[in-house]
C-alpha positions in Angstrom: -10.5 28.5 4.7 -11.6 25.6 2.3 -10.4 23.9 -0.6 -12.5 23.2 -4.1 -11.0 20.1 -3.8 -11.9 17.7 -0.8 -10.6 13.5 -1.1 -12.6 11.5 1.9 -10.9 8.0 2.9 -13.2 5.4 3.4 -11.6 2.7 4.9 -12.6 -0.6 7.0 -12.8 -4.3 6.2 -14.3 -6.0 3.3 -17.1 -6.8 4.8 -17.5 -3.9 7.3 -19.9 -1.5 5.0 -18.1 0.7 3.5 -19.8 0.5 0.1 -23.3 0.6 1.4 -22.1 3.8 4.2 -21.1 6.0 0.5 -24.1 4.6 -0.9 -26.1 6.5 1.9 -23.6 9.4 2.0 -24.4 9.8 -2.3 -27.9 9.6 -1.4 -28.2 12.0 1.1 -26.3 14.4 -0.8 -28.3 14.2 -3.7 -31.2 15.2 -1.8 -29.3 18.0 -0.6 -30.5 21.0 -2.3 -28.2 23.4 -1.0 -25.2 21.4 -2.0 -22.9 22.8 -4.3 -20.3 20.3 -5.1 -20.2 17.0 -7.2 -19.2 13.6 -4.5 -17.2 11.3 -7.3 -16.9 7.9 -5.8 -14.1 5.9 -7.0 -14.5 1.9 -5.9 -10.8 0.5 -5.6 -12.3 -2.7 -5.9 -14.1 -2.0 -9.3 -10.6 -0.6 -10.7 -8.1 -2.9 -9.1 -7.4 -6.6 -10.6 -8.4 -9.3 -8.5 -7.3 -12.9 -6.6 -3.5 -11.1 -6.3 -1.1 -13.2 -4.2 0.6 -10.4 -2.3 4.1 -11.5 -2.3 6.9 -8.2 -3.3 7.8 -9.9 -6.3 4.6 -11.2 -7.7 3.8 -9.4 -11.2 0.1 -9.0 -9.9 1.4 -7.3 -6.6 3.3 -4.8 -8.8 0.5 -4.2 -10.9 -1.8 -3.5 -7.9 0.2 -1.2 -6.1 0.9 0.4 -9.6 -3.4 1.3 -10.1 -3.5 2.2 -6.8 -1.0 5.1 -7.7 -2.8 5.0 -11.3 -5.9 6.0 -9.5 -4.6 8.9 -7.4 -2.8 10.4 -10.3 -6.2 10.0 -12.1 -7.4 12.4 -9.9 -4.6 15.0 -10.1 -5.4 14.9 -13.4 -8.5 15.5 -13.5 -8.0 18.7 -10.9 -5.2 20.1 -12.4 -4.8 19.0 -15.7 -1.3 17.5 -15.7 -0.6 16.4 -19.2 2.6 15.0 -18.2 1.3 12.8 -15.9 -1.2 11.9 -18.7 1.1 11.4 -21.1 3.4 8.7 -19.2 0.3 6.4 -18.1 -1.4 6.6 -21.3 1.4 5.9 -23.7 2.1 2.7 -21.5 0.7 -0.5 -23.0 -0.2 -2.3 -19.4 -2.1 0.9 -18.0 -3.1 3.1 -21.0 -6.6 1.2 -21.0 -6.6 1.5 -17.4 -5.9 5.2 -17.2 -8.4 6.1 -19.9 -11.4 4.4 -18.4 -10.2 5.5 -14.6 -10.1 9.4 -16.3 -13.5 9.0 -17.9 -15.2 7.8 -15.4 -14.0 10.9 -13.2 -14.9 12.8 -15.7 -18.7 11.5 -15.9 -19.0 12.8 -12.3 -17.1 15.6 -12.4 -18.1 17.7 -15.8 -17.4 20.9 -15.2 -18.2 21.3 -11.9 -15.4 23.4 -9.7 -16.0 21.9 -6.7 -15.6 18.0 -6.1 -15.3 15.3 -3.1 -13.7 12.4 -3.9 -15.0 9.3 -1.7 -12.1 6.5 -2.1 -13.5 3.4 -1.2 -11.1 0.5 -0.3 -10.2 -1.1 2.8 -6.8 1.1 3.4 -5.8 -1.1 6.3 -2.0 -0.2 6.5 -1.4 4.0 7.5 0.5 4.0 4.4 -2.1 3.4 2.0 -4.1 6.3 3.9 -0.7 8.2 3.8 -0.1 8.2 -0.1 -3.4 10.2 -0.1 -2.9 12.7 2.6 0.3 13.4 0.7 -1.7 14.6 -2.3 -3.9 16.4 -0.6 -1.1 18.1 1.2 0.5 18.7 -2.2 -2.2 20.4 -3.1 -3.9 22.2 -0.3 -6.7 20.1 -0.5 -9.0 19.1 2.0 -8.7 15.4 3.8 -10.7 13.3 5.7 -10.7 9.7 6.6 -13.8 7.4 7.9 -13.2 4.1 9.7 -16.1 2.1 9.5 -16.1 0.1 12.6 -17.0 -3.7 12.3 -16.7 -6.6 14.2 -14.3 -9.9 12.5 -17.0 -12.0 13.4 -19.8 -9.5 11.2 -17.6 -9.0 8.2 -16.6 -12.5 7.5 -20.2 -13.3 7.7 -21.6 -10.5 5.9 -18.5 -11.5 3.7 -20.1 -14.9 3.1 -23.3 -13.6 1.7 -21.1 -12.1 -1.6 -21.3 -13.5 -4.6 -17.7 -12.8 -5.2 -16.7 -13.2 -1.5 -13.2 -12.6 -0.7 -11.3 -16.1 1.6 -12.1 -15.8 5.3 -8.5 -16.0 6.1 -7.6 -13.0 3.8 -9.7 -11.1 5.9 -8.6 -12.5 9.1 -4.6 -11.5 8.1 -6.1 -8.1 7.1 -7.6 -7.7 10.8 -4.4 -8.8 12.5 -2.7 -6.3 10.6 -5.0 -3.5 10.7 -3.8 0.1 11.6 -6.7 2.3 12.7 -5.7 6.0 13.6 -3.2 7.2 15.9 -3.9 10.8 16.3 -1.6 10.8 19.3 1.7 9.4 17.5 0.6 10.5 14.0 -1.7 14.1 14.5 -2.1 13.7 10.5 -4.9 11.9 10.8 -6.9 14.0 13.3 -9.6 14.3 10.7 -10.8 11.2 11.3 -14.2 9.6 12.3 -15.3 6.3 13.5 -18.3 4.8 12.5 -19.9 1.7 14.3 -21.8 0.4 11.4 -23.2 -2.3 13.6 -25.6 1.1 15.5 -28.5 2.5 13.9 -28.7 5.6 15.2 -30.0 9.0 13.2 -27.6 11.1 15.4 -24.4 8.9 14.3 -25.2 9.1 11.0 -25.9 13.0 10.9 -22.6 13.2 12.3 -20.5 11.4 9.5 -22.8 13.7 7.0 -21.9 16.7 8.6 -18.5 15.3 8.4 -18.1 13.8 5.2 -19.6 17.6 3.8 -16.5 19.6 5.6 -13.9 17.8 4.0 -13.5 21.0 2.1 -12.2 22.8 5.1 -10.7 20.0 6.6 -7.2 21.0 5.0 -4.0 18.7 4.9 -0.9 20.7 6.3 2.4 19.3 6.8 3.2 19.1 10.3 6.4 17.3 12.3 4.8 14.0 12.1 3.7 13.8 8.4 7.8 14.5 8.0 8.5 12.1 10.4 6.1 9.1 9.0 7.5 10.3 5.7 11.3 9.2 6.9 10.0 6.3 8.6 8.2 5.3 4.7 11.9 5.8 3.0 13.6 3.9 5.9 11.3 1.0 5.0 12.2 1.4 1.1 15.7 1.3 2.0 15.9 -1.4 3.9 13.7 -3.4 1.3 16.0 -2.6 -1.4 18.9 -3.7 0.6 17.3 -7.3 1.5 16.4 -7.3 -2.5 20.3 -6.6 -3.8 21.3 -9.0 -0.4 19.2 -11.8 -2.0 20.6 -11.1 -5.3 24.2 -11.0 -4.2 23.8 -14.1 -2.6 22.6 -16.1 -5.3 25.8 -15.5 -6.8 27.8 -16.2 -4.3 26.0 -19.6 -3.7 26.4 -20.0 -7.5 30.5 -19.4 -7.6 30.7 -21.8 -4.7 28.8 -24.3 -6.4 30.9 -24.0 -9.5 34.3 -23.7 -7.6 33.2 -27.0 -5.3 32.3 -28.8 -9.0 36.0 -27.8 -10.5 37.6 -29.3 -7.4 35.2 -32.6 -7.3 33.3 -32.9 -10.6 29.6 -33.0 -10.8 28.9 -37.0 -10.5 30.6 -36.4 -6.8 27.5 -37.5 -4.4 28.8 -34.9 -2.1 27.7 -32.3 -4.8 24.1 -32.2 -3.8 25.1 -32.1 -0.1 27.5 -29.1 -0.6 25.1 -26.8 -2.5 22.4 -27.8 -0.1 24.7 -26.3 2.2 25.8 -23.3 0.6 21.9 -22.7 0.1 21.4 -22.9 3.5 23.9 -19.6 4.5 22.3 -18.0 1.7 18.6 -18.4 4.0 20.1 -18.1 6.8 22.1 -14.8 6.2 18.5 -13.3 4.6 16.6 -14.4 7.7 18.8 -12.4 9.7 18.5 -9.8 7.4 14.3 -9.8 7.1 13.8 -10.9 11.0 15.7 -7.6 12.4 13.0 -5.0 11.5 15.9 -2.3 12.6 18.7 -3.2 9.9 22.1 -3.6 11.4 23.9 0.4 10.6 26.7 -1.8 8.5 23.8 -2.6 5.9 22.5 0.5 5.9 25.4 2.2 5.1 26.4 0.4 2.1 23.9 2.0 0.0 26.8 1.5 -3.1 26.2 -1.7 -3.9 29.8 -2.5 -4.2 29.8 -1.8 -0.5 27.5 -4.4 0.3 29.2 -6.9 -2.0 32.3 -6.7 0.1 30.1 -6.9 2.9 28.0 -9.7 2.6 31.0 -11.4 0.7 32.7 -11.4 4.1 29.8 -12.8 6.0 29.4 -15.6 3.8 32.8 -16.3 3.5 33.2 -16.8 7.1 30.0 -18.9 7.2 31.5 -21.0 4.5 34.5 -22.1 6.6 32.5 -24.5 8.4 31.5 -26.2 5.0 34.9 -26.6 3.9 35.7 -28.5 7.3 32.9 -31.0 7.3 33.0 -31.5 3.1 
């Protein structure tokens, strides 16, 4: 059984090849006479903004991982026609221009053509970015594949060098530390997937990734125990993000009232004002350290997902933390 619809992750560091490995891969199929699909490739790096400090509450963060979900639902799109979708990203003025150019240039590729292979090209070094496109294949009954092209550090920070837009060595060296390459065992998922050494020229390799890249099509993404399974792993991380985000929030007000309450007791030109709101500052860290340090989140905090819950909570904590102040003030 195969799909008319086929999305191919390529995925690797900056550096590693990818580009030039779909550059070969369009070339080859273009020769191919007896092929009768369209290969769209679709360059995250030629859609998504760049020099983004990746911190959760950077603008520019939000606005990348926004086009990266721009870019899938492009695709949709352009599959199945969903206006709806269309309609939300077009009528918004930060992505309208965004969506337009992402859906035309699909469209260049695609033209009427039934049958299409979408070759995302980024670096996809975290499971979840592969993840977030398994899912729509999986919505979909598409076909899925994923290629890791296989570098050495040392060979992609120096082919890395060589670019006239290169990307800082030590970006790329976090993005190695932190790489997740396929676990077929823990996550079957991701069983289609191939490894490439692009550092080996050999004709046999590469007639193997062809032949790979080309059954996409009947490479279909099911749901199986551990796509559900990653899935509630994904939400438990949301969860406990959101929690640390309202934590942090709470806080801050807490440390504020204390502030205020220590002012109405001392006035503000006390030189023990500084002091004491250096202090109060200090639970507030400390409380959110615990919080960010302990990947598994105590079951109290998850629990309070009513946020009045986790004010009384965390009111308690820092209440109790705050005794100390109140004998040494």
């Amino acid at each position: 059984m195969t799909s008319q619809t086929g999305l191919l992750v390529i995925y690797g560091l900056p550096g590693a090849g990818k580009t030039s490995f779909i550059n070969r891969l369009l070339s080859s199929m273009l020769n191919d006479v007896d092929k009768q699909f369209v290969a769209i490739p679709i360059c995250y790096d030629c859609i998504l903004p760049q020099q983004i400090h990746f911190q959760d509450d950077n603008p520019g963060y939000k606005m990348w991982k926004n086009i990266r979900q721009l870019i899938l639902d492009s695709i949709q799109h352009c599959e199945c026609v969903d206006n709806n979708t269309s309609l939300t990203w077009s009528s918004d003025p930060t992505y309208g221009q965004k969506w337009i150019d992402v859906v035309n240039m699909i469209q260049s590729y695609k033209k009427d053509s039934p049958r299409c292979l979408y070759i995302l090209d980024d670096n996809f070094y975290y499971r979840g970015m592969r993840y977030k496109v398994y899912q729509l294949a999986r919505k979909h009954s598409w076909g899925y594949g994923q290629v890791w092209i296989k570098c050495p550090l040392e060979i992609a920070l120096q082919r890395n060098s060589y670019r006239a837009n290169s990307i800082p060595q030590s970006t790329i060296t976090k993005m190695d530390a932190n790489f997740e390459i396929a676990n077929t065992d823990k996550f079957p998922w991701e069983n289609n997937n191939l490894i490439f050494d692009n550092t080996l020229e050999n004709l046999g390799n590469w007639k193997v990734a062809l032949d790979f890249a080309v059954n996409t099509f009947s490479m279909l993404a099911v749901s199986t125990s551990s796509t559900d399974e990653f899935q509630k792993e994904q939400d438990r991380l949301i969860c406990a993000t959101n929690i640390i985000h309202q934590a942090d929030h709470i806080l801050r007000k807490l440390v504020s009232q204390s502030i205020q309450q220590f002012v109405n007791k001392v006035g503000k030109s006390s030189s023990q004002l500084a002091v004491a709101s250096k202090k109060f500052n200090n639970i507030r860290k400390d409380i959110m350290a615990d919080l960010r340090h302990n990947t598994e989140l105590p079951s109290c905090y998850i629990e309070c997902t009513d946020n009045g819950q986790l004010l009384c909570l965390l009111n308690r904590i820092y209440e109790k933390k705050c005794l100390t102040i109140s004998l040494e003030l």
